[in-house]
MIZAZA-919621 format. One record per residue: residue number from 1; residue in three letters; y, x, z of N, C-alpha, C in turn. Coordinates in Angstrom, 2 decimals, always signed. Each point is the difference from the previous one (the first is absolute). Layout:
<pts>
{k: NUM&r: ala&nnorth: Y&neast: X&nup: Z&canorth: Y&caeast: X&caup: Z&cnorth: Y&ceast: X&cup: Z}
...
</pts>
This chain:
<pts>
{k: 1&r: unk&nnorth: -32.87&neast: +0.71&nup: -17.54&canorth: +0.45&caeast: +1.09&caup: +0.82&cnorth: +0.38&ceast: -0.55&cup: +1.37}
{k: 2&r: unk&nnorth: -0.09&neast: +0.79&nup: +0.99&canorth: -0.19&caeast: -0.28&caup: +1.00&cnorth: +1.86&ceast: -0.16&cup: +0.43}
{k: 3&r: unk&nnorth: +0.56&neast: -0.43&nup: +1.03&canorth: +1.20&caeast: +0.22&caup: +0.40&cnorth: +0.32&ceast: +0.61&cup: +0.74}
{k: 4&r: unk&nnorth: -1.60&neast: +0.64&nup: +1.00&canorth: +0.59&caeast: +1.04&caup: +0.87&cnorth: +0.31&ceast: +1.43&cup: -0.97}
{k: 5&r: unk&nnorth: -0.98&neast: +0.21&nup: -0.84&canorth: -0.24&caeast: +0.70&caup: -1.05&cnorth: +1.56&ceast: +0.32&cup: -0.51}
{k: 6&r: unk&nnorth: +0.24&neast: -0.77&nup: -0.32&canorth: +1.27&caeast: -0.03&caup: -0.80&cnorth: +1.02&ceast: +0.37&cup: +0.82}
{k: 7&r: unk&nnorth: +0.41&neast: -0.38&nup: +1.19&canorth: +0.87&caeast: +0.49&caup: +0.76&cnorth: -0.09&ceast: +1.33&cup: +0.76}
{k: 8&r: unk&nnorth: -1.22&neast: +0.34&nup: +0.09&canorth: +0.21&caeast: +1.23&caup: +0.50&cnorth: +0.58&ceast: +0.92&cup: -1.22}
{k: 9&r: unk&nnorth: -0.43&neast: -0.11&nup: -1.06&canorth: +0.24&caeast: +0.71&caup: -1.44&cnorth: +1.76&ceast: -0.11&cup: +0.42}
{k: 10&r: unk&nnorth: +0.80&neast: -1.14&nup: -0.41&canorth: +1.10&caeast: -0.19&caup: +0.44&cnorth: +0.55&ceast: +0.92&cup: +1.34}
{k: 11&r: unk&nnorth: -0.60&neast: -0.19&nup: +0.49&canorth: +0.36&caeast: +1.33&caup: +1.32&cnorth: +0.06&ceast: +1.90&cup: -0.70}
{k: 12&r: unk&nnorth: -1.21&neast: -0.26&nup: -0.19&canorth: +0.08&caeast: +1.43&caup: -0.42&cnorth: +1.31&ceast: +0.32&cup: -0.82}
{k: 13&r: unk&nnorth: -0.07&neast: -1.12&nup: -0.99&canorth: +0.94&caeast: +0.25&caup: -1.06&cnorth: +1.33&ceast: +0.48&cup: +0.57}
{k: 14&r: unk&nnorth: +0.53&neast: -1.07&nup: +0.92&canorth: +1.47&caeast: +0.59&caup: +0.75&cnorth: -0.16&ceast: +0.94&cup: +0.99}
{k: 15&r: unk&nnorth: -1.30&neast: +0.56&nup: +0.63&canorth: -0.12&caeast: +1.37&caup: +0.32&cnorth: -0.03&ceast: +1.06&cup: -0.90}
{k: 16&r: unk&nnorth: -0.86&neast: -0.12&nup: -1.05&canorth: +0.68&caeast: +1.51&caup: -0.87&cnorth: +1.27&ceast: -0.52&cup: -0.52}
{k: 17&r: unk&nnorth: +0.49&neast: -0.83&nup: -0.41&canorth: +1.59&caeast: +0.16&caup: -0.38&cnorth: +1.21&ceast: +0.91&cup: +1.22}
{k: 18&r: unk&nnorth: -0.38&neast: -0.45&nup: +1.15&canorth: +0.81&caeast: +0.65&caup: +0.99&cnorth: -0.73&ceast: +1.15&cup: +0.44}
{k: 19&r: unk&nnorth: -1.11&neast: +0.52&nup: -0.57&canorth: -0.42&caeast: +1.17&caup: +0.72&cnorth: +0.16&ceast: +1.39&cup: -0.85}
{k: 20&r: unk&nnorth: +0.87&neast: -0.20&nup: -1.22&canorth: +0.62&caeast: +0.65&caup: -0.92&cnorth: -1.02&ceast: +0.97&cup: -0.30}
{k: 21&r: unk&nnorth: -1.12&neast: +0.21&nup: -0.04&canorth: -1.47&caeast: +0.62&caup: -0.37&cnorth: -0.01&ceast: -0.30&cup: -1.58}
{k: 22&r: unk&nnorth: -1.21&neast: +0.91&nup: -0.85&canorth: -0.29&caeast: -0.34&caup: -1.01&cnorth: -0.97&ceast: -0.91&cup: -0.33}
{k: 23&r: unk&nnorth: -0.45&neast: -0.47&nup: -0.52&canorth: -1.81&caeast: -0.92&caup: -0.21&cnorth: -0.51&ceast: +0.93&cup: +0.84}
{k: 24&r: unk&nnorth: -0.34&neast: +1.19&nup: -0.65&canorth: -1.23&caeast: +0.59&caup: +0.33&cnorth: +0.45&ceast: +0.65&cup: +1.71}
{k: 25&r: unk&nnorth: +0.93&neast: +0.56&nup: +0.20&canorth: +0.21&caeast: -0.35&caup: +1.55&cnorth: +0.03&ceast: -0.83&cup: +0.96}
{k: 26&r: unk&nnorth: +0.06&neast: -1.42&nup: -0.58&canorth: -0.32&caeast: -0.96&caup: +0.77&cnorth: -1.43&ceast: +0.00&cup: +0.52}
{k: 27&r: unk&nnorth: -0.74&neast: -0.41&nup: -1.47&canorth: -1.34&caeast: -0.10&caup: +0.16&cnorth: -0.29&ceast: +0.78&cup: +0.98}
{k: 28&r: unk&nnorth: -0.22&neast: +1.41&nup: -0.42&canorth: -0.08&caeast: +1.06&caup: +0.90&cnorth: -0.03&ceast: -0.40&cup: +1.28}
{k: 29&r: unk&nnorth: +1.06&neast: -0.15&nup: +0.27&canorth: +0.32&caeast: -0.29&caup: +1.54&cnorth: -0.88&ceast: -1.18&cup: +0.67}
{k: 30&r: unk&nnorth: -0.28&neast: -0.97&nup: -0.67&canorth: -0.29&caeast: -1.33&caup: +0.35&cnorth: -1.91&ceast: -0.35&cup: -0.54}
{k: 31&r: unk&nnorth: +0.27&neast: +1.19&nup: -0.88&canorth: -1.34&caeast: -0.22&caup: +0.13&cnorth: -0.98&ceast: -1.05&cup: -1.40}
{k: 32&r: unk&nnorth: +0.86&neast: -0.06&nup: -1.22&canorth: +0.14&caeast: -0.71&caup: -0.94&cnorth: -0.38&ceast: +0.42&cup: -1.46}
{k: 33&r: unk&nnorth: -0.56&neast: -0.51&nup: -1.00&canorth: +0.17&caeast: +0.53&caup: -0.79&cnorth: +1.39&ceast: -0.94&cup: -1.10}
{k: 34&r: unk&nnorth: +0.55&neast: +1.34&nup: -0.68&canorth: +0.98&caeast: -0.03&caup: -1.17&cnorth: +0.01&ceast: -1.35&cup: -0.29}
{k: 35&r: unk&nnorth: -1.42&neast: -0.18&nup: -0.73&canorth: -0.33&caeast: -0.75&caup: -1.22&cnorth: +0.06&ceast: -1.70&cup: +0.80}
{k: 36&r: unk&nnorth: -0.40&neast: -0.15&nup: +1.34&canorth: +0.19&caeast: -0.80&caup: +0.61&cnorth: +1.11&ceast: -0.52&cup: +0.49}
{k: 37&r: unk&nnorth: +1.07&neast: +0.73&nup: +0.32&canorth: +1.29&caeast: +0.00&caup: +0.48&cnorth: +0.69&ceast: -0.53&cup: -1.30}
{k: 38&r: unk&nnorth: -0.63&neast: +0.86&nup: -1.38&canorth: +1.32&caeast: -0.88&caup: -0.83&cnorth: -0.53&ceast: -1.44&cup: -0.41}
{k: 39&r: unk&nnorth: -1.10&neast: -0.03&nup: -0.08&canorth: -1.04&caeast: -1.26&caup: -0.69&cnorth: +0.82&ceast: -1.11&cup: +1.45}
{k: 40&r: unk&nnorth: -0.04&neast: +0.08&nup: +1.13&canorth: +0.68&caeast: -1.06&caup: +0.72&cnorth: +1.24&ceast: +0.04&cup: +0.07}
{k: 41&r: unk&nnorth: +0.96&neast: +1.09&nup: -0.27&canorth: +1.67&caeast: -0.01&caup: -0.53&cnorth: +0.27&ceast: -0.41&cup: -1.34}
{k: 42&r: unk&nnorth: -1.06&neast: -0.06&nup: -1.03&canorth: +0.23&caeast: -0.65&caup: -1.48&cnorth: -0.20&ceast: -1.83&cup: +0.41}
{k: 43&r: unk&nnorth: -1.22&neast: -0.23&nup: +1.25&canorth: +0.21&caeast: -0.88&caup: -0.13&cnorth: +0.50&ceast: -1.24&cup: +0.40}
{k: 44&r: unk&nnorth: +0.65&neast: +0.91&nup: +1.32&canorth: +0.98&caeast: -0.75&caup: +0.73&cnorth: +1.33&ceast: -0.19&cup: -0.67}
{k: 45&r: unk&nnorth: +0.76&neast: +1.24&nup: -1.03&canorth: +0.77&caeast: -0.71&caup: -0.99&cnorth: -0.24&ceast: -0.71&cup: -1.02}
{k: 46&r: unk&nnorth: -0.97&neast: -0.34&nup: -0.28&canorth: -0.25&caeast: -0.88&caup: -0.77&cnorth: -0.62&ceast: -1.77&cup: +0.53}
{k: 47&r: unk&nnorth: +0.22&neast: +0.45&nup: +1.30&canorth: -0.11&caeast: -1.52&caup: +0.39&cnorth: +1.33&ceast: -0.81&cup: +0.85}
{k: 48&r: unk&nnorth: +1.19&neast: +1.09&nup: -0.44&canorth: +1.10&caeast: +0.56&caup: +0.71&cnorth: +0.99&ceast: -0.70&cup: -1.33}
{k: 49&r: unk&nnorth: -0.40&neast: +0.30&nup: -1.02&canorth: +0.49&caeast: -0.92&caup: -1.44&cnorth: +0.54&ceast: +1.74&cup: -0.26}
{k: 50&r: unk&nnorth: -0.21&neast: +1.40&nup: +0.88&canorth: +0.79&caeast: +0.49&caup: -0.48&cnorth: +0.67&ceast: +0.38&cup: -2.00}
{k: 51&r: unk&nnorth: +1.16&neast: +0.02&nup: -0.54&canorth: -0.33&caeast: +0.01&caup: -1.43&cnorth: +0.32&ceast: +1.80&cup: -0.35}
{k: 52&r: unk&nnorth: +0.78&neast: +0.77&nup: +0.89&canorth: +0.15&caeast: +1.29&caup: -0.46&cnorth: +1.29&ceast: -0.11&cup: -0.81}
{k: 53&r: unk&nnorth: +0.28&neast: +0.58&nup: -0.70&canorth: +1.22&caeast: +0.69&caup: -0.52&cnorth: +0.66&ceast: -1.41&cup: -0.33}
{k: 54&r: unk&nnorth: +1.53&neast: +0.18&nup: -0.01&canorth: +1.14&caeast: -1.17&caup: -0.03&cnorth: +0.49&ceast: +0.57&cup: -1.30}
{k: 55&r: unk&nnorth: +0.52&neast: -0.87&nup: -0.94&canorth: +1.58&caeast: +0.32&caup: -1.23&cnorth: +0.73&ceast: -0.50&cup: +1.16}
{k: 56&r: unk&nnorth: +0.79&neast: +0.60&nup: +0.41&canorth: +1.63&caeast: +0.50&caup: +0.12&cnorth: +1.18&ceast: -0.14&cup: -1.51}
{k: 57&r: unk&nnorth: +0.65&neast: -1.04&nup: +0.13&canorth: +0.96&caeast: -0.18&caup: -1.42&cnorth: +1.40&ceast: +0.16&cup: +0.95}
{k: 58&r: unk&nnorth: +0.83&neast: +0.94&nup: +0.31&canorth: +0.96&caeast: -0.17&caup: +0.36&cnorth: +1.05&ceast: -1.20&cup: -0.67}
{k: 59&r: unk&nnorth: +0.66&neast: -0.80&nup: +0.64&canorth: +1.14&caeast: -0.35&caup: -0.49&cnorth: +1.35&ceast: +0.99&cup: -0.44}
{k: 60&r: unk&nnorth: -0.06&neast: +0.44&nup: +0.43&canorth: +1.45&caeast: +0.87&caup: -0.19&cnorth: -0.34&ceast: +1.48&cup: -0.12}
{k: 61&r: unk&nnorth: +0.69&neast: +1.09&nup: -1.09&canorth: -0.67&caeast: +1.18&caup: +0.34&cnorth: +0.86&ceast: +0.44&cup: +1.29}
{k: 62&r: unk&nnorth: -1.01&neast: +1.14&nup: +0.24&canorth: +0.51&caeast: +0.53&caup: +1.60&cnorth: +1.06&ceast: +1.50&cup: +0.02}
{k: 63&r: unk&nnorth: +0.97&neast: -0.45&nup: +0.56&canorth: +0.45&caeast: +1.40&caup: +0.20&cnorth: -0.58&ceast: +1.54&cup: +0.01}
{k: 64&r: unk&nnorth: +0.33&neast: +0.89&nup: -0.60&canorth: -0.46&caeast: +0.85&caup: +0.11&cnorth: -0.63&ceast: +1.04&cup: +1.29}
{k: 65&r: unk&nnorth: +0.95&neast: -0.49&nup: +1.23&canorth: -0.06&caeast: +0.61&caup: +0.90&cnorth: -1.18&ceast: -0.72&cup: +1.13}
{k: 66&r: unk&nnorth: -0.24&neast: -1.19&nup: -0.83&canorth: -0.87&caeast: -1.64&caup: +0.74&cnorth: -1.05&ceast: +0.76&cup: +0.30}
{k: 67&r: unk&nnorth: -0.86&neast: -0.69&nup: +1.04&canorth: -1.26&caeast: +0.35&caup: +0.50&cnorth: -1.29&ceast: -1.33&cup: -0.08}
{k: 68&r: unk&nnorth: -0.99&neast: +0.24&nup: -0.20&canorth: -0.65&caeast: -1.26&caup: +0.46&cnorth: -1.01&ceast: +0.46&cup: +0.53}
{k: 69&r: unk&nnorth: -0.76&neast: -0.28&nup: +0.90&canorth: -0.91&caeast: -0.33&caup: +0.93&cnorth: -1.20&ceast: -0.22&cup: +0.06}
{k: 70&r: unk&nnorth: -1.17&neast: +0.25&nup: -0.16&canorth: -1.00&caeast: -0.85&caup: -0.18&cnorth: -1.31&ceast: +0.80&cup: +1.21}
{k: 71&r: unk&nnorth: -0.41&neast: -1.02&nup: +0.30&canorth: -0.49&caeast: +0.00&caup: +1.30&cnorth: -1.77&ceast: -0.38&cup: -0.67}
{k: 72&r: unk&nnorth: -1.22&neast: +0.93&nup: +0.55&canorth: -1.22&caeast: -0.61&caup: -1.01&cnorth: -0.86&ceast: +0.51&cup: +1.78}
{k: 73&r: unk&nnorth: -0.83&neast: -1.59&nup: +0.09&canorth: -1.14&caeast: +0.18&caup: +0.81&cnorth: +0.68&ceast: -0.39&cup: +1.48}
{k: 74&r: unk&nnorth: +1.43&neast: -0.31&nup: +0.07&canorth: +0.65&caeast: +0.54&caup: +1.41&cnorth: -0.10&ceast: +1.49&cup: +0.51}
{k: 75&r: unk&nnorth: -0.38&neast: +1.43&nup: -0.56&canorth: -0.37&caeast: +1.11&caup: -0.03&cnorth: +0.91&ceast: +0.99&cup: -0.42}
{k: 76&r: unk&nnorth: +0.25&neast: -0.06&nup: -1.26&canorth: +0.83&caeast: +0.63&caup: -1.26&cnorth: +0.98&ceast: -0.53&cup: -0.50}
{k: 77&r: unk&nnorth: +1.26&neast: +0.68&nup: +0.22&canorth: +1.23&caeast: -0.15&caup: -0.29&cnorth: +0.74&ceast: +0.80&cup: -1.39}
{k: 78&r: unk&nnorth: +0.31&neast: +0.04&nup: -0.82&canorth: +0.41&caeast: +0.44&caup: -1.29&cnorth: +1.15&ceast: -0.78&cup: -0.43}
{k: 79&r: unk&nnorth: +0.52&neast: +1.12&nup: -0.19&canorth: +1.87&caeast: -0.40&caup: -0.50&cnorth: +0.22&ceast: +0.21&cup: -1.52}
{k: 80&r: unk&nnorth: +0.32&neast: -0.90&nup: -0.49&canorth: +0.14&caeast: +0.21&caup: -1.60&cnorth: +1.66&ceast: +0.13&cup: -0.07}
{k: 81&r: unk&nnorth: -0.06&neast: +1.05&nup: -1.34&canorth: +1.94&caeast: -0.08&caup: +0.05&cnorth: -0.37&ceast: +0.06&cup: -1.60}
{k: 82&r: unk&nnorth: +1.53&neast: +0.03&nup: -0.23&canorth: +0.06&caeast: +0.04&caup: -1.79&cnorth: -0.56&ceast: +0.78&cup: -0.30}
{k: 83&r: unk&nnorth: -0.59&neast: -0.11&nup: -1.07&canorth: -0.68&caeast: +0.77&caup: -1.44&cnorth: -1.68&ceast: +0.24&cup: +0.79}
{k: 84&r: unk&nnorth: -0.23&neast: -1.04&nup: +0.54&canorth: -1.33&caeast: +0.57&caup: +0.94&cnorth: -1.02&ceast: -0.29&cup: -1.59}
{k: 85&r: unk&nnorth: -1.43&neast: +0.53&nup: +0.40&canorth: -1.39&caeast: -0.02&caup: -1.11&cnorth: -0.47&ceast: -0.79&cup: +0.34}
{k: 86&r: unk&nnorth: +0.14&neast: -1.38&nup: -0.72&canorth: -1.09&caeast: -0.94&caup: +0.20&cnorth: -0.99&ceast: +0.01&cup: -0.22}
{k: 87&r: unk&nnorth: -0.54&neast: +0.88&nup: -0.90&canorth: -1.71&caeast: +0.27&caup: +0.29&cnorth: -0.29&ceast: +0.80&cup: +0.78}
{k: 88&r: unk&nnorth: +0.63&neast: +0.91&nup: +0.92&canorth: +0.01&caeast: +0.63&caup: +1.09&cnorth: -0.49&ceast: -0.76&cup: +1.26}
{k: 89&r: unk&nnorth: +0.98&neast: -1.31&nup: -0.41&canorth: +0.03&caeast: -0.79&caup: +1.22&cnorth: -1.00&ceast: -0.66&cup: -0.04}
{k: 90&r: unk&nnorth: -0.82&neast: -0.45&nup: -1.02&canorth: -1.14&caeast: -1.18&caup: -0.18&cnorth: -0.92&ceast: +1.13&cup: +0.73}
{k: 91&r: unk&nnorth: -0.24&neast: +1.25&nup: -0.84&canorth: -1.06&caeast: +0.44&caup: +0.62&cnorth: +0.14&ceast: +0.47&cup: +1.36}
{k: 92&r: unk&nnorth: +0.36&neast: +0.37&nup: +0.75&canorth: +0.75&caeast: -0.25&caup: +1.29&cnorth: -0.95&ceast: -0.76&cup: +1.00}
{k: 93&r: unk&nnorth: +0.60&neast: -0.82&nup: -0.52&canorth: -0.07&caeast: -1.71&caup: +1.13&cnorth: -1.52&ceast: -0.72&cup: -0.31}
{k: 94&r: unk&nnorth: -0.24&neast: +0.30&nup: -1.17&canorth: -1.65&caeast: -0.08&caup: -0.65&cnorth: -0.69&ceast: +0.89&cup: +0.93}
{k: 95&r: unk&nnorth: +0.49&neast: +1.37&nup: +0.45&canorth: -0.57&caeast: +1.26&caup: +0.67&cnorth: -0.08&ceast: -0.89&cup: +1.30}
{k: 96&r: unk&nnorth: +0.86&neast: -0.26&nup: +0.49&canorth: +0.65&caeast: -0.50&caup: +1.57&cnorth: -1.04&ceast: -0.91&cup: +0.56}
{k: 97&r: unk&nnorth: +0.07&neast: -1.18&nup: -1.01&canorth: -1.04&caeast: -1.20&caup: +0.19&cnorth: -1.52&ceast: +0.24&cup: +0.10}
{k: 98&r: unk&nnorth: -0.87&neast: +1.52&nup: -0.73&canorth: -0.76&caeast: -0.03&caup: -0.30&cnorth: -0.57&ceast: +1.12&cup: +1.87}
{k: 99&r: unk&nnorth: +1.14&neast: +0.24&nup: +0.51&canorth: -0.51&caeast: +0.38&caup: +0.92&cnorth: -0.47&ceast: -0.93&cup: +1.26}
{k: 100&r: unk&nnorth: +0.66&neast: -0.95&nup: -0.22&canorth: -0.27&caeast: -1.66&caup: +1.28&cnorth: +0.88&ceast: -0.38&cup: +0.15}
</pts>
């Protein structure tokens, strides 16, 4: 693979992240297809080591009133509080990732 290749992909990538568009509005706009846009976002995280979803083991349980944070893509911000759905949350952030 080429390295100019690759970096422009890298470009794009942090242009649709900040251009808060969908896939298919990006493309759109830019002139792209879907299937191309994710095939070089699958494989720039994957040369990225990205691994996707974390275990989280708290040390201590959390106050009831506690908040936590979680930040996915630099994009999406989501606040977890007590009694949150962890399979809510997997599928979620599975959703999140699968957009770029």
């Amino acid at each position: 693979m080429r390295f100019e290749k690759l970096e422009l992909w890298k470009r794009r990538r942090q242009e649709f992240r900040k251009s808060g568009l969908t896939r298919r509005a990006f493309c759109a706009r830019h002139r792209l297809k879907v299937s191309t846009l994710d095939y070089w976002f699958s494989r720039i995280r994957g040369m990225e080591g990205t691994q996707g979803l974390l275990e989280l083991k708290p040390q201590a349980i959390p106050a009831v009133n506690s908040c936590l944070e979680v930040v996915v893509a630099e994009k999406y911000r989501i606040e977890i509080r007590h009694g949150f759905d962890s399979q809510l949350f997997r599928e979620l952030i599975k959703f999140l990732e699968s957009l770029g």
